[in-house]
ROTORKOL-648824 format. One record per residue (C-alpha): residue in three letters; y, x, z. Coordinates in steps of 0.25 Angstrom, whole numbers, padded with zeros to 4 digits, always signed. Each point is the difference from the previous one (the first is absolute). Layout:
! ROTORKOL-648824
ALAYXZ;...
END
This chain:
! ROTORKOL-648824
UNK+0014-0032-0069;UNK-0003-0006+0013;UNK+0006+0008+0013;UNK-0013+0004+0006;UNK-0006+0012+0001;UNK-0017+0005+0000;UNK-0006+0007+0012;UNK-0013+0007+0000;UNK-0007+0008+0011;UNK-0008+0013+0000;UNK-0007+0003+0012;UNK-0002+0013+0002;UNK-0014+0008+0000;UNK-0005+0009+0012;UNK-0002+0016-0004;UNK-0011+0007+0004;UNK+0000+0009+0014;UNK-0007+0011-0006;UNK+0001+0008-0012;UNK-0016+0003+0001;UNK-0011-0009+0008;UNK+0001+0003+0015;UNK+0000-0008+0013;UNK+0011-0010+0001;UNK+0008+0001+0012;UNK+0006-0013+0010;UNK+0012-0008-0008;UNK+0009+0004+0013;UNK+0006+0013-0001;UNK-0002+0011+0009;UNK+0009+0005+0010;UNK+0001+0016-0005;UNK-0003+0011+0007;UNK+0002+0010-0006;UNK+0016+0003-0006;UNK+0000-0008-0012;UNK+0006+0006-0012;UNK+0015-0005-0004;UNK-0001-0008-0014;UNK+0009+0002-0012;UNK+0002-0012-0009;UNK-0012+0002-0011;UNK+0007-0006-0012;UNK+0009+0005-0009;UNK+0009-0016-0001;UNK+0014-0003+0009;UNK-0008-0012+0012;UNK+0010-0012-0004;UNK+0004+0004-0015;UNK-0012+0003-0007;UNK-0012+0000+0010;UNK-0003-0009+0014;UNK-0010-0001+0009;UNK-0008-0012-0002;UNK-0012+0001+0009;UNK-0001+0007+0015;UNK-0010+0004+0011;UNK-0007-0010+0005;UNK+0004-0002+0014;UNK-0008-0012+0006;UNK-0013+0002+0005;UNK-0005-0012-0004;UNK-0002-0009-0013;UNK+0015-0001-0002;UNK+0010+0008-0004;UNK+0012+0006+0005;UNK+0008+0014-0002;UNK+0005+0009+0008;UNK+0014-0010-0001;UNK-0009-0011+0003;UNK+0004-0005-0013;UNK-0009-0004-0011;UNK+0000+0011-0011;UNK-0014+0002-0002;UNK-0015-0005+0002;UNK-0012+0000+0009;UNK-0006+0013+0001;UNK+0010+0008-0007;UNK+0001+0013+0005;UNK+0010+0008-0008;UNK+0015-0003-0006;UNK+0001-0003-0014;UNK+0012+0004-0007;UNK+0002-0008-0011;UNK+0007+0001-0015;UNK+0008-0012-0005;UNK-0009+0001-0013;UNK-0009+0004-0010;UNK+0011+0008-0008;UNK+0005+0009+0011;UNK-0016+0003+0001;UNK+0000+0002-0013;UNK+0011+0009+0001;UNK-0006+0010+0009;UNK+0002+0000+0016;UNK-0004+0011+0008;UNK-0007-0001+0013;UNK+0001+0011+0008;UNK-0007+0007+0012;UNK+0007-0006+0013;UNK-0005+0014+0009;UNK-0005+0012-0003;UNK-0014+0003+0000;UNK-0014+0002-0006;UNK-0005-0009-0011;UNK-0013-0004+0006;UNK-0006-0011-0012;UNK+0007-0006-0015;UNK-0006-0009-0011;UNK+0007-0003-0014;UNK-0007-0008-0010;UNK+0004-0013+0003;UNK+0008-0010-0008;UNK+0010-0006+0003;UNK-0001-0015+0002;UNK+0010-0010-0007;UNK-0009-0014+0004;UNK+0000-0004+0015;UNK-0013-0006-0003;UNK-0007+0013-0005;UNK+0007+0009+0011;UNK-0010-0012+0009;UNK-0013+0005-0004;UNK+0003+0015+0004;UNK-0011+0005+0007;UNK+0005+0003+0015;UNK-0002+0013+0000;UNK+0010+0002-0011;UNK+0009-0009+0003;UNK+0010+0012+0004;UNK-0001+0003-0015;UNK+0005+0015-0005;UNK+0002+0006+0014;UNK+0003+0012+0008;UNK-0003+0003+0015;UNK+0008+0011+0007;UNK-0004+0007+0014;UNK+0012+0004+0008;UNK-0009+0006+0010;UNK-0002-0005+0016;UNK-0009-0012-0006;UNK+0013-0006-0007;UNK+0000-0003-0015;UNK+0005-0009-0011;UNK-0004-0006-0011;UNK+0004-0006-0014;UNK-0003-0010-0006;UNK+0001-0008-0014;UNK+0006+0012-0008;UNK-0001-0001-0017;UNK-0011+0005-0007;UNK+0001+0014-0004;UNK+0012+0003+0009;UNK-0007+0008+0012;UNK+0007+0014+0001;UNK-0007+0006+0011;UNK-0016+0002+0002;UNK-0009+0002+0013;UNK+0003+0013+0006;UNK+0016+0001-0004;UNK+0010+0002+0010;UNK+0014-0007-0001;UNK+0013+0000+0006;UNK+0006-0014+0004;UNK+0007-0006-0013;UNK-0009+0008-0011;UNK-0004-0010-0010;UNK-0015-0005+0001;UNK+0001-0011-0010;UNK+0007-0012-0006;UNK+0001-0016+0006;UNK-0011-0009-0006;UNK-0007-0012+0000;UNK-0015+0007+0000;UNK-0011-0007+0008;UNK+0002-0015+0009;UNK+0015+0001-0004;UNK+0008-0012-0005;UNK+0013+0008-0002;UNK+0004+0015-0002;UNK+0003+0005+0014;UNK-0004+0011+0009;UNK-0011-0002+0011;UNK+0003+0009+0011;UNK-0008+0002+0013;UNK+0001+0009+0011;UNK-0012+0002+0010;UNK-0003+0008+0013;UNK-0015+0002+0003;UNK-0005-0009-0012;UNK+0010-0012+0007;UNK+0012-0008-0006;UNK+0014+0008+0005;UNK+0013-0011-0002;UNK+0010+0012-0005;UNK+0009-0011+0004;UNK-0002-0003+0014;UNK-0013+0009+0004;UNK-0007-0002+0013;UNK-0001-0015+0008;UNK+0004-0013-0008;UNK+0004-0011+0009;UNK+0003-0013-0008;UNK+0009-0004+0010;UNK+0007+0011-0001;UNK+0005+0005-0012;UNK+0008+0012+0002;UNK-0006+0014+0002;UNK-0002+0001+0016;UNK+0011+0009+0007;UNK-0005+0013-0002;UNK-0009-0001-0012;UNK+0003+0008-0013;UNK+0007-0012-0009;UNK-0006+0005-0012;UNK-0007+0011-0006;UNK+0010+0000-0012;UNK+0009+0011-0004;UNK+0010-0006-0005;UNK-0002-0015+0007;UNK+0003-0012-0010;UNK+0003-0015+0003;UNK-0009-0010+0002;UNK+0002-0010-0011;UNK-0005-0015+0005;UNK-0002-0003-0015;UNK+0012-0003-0012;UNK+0000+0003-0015;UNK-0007+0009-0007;UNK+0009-0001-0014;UNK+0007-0012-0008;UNK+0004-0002-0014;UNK+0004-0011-0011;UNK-0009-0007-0010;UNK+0004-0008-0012;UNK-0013-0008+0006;UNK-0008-0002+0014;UNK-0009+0012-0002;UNK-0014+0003+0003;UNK-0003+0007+0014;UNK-0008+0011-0007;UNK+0013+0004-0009;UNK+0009+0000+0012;UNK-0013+0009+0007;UNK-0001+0009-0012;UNK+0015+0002-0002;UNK+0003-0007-0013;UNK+0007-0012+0006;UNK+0014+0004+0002;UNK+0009-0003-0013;UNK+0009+0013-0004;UNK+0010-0012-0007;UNK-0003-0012-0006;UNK+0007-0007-0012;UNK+0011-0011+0001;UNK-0011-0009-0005;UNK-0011+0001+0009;UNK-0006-0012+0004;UNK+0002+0002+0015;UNK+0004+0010+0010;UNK-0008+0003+0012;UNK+0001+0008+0011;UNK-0013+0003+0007;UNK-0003+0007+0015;UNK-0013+0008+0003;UNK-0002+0001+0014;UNK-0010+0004+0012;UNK-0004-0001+0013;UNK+0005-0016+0001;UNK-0004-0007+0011;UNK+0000-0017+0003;UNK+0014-0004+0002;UNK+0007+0009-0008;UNK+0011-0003-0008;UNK+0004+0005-0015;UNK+0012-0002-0006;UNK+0003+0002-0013;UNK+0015-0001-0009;UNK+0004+0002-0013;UNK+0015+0002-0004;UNK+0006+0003-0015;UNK+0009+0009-0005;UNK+0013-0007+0006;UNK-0006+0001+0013;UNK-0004-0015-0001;UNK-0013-0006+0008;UNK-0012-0005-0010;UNK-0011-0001+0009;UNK-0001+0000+0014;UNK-0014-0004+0008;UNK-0008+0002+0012;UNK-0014+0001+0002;UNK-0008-0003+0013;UNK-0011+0010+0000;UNK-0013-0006+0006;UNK-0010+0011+0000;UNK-0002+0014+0007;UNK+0000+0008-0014;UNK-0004+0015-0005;UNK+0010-0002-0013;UNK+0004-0013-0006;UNK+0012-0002-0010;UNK+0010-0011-0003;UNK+0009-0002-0011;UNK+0012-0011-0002;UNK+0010-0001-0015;UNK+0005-0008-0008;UNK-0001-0006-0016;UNK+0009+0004-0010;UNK+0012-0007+0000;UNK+0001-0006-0015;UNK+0010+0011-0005;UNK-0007+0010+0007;UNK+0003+0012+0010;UNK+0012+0004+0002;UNK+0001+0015-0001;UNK+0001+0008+0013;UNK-0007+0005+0012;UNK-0008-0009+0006;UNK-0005+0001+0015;UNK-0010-0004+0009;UNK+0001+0000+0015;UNK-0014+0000+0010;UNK+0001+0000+0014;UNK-0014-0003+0010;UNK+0003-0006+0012;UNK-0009+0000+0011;UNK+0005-0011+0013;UNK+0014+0003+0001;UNK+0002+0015-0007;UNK-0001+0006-0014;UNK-0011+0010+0000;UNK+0005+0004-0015;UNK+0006+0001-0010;UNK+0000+0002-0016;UNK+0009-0002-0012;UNK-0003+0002-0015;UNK+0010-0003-0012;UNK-0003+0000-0015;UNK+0009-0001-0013;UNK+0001-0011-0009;UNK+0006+0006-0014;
END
């Protein structure tokens, strides 16, 4: 088969700021007042195994975008962090999203499918757009909310108190949602709180100012500027909804298989990036090896690169593919995924 790969792009779909209609507050977070409560991560996933963060705060004031890195992970308007699962399976499979803080549960709503068509999860009216949700008073004017979680999985109902890390439901795709994750925003006073760098946003100045609490998080996790989000082989180039539901990846494939091909999903690209791709064979031999100059700014894309059968067919053995995303003169990371030929 030719040595190129497909990319497609998803752009990612703005969640609504409240649960329940009410006035919507100025897209530049507030400076707090009040001590803000300390966060505890909300999903049940390990951030860089089998969850990420694909969408933050947005930090500019203005028609762009920036986050509180001053990177581009995210979108105009967007006022909450969206941790995200690498697909449609691990949904499948059941991922709990748990209260970040302790407090009073102030508004829920199940009933709401879950969307599998970017197009249908469009024409979401705004006012559902958070989907299945819970909003949880932590007193002092600061609260969270919840946004996008599967039909039927709400555990908690208006009027129940709950300890940080009880269970209040399961990562979804309900409302404007174009892939499972969790919507999670904090507010003070009705206004947008960055849990990663609260109070005054400079754009020239990207680290917390000297003095300022650095994060609201417990347990503080790295920011990630963008990488892979899983890998696999293929005995063909597959289609971008396979590798998004989960059905992509190849357990082993048969010495006759038409082609090998490894494939990459990945997120938070940006113009100038660089992907590299290589295959090897079982005696540690190189098949494939090709870059690819990424043009676009991307939410997701994926590439894949292989190789026809040769005439006699695979030889048996592991076989491995190599990725590593370059961004100017530094690998921003890394992924590896083998399969057997039997």
């Amino acid at each position: 088969m030719p040595r190129t790969g497909i990319v497609t792009g998803v752009a990612a779909l703005a969640a609504a700021p409240f649960l329940f209609a009410a006035p919507i507050a100025a897209q530049t977070p507030a400076a707090p007042e009040a001590p803000p409560p300390r966060l505890a991560f909300p999903v049940d996933c390990t951030l860089g195994k089998d969850c990420f963060v694909q969408n933050y705060v947005d930090r500019d004031p203005g028609p762009g975008f920036l986050d509180f890195a001053c990177g581009p992970l995210g979108y105009d308007g967007h006022r909450g962090t969206d941790i995200a699962l690498p697909d449609l399976a691990a949904m499948r499979r059941g991922v709990a999203v748990r209260a970040a803080a302790a407090g009073l549960v102030r508004a829920t709503r199940d009933g709401m499918a879950d969307s599998h068509d970017p197009a249908e999860a469009l024409h979401v009216p705004s006012d559902r757009a958070c989907g299945n949700g819970v909003v949880i008073d932590h007193g002092e004017g600061w609260e969270t909310q919840y946004c996008h979680l599967a039909n039927g999985s709400v555990a908690v109902r208006a009027g129940d108190r709950v300890a940080a890390g009880d269970t209040i439901g399961r990562v979804g795709m309900s409302g404007r949602a174009e892939f499972p994750h969790l919507h999670i925003s904090l507010r003070h006073d009705g206004a947008p709180v960055d849990p990663f760098r609260p109070g005054a946003f400079s754009p020239d100045r990207c680290a917390p100012p000297e003095g300022a609490t650095p994060s609201l998080w417990l347990e503080p996790f790295p920011y990630r500027p963008g990488g892979f989000v899983s890998a696999g082989f293929a005995d063909r180039v597959p289609e971008f909804m396979e590798i998004k539901e989960g059905t992509a990846a190849a357990a082993s494939l048969a010495a006759r298989a038409p082609a090998l091909v490894f494939w990459v999903h990945l997120f938070g690209v940006r113009a100038g990036d660089r992907l590299e791709l290589s295959l090897t064979g079982p005696e540690g031999q190189t098949l494939v090896v090709q870059s690819f100059a990424l043009d676009r700014t991307q939410a997701r894309l994926f590439r894949a690169s292989g190789r026809r059968a040769p005439p006699q067919g695979w030889a048996a053995g592991s076989y491995r593919g190599t990725a590593a995303l370059w961004r100017g003169n530094q690998v921003i990371d890394r992924m590896e995924a083998a399969v057997a030929v039997r």
